[in-house]
N, C-alpha and C positions, 0 to 999 in steps of 0.2 A: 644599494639596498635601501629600503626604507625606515621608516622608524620602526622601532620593536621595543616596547615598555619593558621587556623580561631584561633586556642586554643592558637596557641604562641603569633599571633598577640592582643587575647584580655590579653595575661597575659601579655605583652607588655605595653598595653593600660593602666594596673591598675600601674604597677609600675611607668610611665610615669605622669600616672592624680596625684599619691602620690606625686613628686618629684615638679613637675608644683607648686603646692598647698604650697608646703613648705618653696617657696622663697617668699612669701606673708603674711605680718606682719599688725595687725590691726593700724591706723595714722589718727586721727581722721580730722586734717590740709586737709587731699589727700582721704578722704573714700570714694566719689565719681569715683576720678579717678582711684583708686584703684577698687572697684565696676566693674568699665566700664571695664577695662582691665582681671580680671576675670572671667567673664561676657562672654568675646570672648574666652578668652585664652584654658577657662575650661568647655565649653558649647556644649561638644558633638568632632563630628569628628572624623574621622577612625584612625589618629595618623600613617598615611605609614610612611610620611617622619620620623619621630622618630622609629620606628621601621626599617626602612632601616638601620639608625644609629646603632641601637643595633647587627643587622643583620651580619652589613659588621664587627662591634669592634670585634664581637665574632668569627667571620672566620678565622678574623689577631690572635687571641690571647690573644685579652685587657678584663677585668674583667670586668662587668656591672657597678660598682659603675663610673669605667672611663668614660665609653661610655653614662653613664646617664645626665649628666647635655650637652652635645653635642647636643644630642638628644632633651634637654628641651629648649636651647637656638635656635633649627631649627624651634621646634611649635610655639614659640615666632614671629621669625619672620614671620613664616607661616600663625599666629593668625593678628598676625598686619599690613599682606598684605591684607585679607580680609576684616579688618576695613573699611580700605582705598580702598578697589574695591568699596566696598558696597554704599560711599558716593554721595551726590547728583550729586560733580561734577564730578566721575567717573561713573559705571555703573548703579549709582541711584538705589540701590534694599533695599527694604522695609523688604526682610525675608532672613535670614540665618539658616542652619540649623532646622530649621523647630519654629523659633520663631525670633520676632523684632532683624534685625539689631541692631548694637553698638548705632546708630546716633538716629534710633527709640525711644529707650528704654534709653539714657544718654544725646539727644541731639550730633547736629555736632562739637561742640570745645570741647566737651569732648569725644568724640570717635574719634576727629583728635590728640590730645594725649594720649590718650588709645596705638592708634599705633604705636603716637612717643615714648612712652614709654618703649610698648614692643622693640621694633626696639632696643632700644638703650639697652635694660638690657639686651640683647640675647650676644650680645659683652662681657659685665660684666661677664656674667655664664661661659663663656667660658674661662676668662684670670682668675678665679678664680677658676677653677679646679684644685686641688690638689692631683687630681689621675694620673695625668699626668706628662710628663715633659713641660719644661718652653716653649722649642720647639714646641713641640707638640698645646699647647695652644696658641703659635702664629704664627700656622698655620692655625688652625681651626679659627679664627679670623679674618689670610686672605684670607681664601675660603670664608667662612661667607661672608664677608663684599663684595668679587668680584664678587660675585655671584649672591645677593640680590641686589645690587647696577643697574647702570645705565648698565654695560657689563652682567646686566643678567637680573633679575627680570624685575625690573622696568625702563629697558630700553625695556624690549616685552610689558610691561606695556601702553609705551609711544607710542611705534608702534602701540598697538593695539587702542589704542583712536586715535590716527591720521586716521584712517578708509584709509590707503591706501596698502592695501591689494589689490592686482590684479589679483597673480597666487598662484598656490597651494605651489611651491617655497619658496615665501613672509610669506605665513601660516606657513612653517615648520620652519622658520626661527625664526619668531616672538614666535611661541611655545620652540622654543629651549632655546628664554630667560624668558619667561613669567613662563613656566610650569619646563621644564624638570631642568634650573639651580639652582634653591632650591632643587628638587630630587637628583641632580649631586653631592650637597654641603653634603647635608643629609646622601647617601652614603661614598664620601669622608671624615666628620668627623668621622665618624664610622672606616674607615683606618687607621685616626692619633690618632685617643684611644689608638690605638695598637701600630703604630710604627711611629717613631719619624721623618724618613727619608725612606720613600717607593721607591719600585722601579719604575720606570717611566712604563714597562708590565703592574703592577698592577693598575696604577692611568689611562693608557689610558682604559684598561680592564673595570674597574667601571666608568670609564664616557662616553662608548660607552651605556654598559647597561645603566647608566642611560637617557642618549639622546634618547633613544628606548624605556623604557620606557616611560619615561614624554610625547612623541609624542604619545605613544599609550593610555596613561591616558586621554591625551586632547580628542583625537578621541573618546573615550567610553565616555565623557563627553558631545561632541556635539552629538553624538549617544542617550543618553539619556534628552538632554537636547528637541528632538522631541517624541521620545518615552517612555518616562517617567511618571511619576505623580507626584505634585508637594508634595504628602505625602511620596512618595519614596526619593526624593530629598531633602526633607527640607526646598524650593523655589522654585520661581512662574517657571513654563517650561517656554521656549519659551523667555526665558529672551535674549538671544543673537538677535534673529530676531529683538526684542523688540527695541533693542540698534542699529539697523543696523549694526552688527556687521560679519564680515565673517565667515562661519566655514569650515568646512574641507566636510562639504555638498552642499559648493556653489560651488565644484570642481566636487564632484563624487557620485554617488548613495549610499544611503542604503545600499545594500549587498556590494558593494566596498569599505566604510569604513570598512567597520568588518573584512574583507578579509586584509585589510591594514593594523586594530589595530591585528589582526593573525600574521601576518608576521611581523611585528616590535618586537611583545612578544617573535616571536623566536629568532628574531634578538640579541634581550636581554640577554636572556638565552645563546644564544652559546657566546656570546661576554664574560659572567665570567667562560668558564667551563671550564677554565686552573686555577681560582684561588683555594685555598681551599675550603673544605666544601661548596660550593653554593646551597645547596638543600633549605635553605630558603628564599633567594631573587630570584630565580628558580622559586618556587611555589608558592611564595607572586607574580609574575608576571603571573602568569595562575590564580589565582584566582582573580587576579584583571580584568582582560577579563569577567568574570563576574556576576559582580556585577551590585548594580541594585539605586545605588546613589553615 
């Protein structure tokens, strides 16, 4: 048989949901907040950004046991941004994944440390890998944290609640740090499993694909965020209008996204096809075009 992105990515998915699960010990003191935090962490979700992780370790050369707790500490964080989208006073949404929000199902102070939680053990996983070297560990720590932080995440985060968005410019910009900077980190810890000190070709290389991607994830998301169902999606459609929020269809048509989220995917693709092996973040970007949540 040949390759097939779906089989890697769900054998992906199970050694990922084993690994998630195993840093989680019963405390009878925290079994709420503990509850709440696996509850998000381990409730579904396609796992890209950990599987990019393992993606990019095994390209370079690093062995899965390296690449794994990388990979665990990205969902973390990735688990614990959505807590925090979800809350009243950010996007206010009732469903995730296709059952009650963290804040529905644990209440809001416990699903605002749910997130704090996760956020801050995603750091821990990382400076305690011992597949690694010390280096290495605290790199992935200051990607992690630059990336997730105010110069990335949750600073498109901040742009995006401030509703001023104007041009389509503004959009790509704000997706650059909202979306595609956890993909960027996700890729890049998957490099430092492997090598300790990369060369500067290879870290611009995966963070062009990544920017290419992330922009063309958001697009297939505001794309199905109109033509969707909210059983495909897991939550309610229409949520961004809902929010008065921009999308990348207050710029351009229908067939023009898709035409867009096209060319970005290629964009992706040629940007890593000097690195090694790239046939599975290659094809993890064509079959992410699509998809249909």
């Amino acid at each position: 048989m040949g390759f097939n992105v779906v089989n890697e990515l769900n054998s992906a998915v199970e050694k990922v949901e084993s690994a998630l699960e195993a840093y989680y010990s019963s405390n009878k003191a925290t079994e709420k907040l503990t509850d709440a935090m696996k509850y998000s962490l381990l409730g579904g979700g396609k796992r890209i950004r950990a599987f990019l992780t393992l993606s990019f370790a095994k390209m370079y050369g690093a062995t899965e046991e390296a690449a794994i707790p990388f990979a665990c500490a990205v969902e973390m964080i990735h688990a614990y941004s959505l807590i925090h989208d979800d809350l009243p006073c950010m996007d206010n949404d009732d469903m995730r994944r296709g059952k009650p929000s963290c804040h529905i199902k644990f209440g809001e102070a416990t699903a605002l440390l749910a997130g704090d939680s996760l956020l801050t053990q995603a750091f821990e996983v990382c400076a305690l890998n011992d597949k690694v070297s010390a280096l290495s560990s605290v790199n992935a720590v200051r990607i992690l944290s630059s990336l997730a932080g105010y110069k990335g995440m949750c600073g498109g985060q901040e742009i995006d609640l401030s509703d001023k968005v104007e041009s389509y410019e503004e959009l790509v910009y704000l997706h650059s740090l909202k979306t595609s900077a956890l993909i960027k980190a996700a890729c890049l810890l998957g490099l430092y499993a492997a090598v300790d000190v990369p060369n500067s070709e290879d870290v611009e290389a995966i963070s062009e694909y990544a920017d290419c991607l992330g922009l063309a994830f958001q697009i297939q998301d505001d794309i199905l965020d109109v033509t969707g169902t909210s059983e495909e999606l897991g939550k309610p459609i229409g949520s961004d209008s809902k929010n008065d929020k921009k999308t990348v269809l207050a710029f351009m048509s229908l067939e023009d996204a898709r035409v867009a989220s096209v060319e970005l995917t290629t964009r992706a693709i040629s940007a890593i096809a000097r690195c090694p092996d790239s046939t599975t973040p290659a094809e993890l970007a064509l079959w992410l075009l699509s998809r249909k949540k």
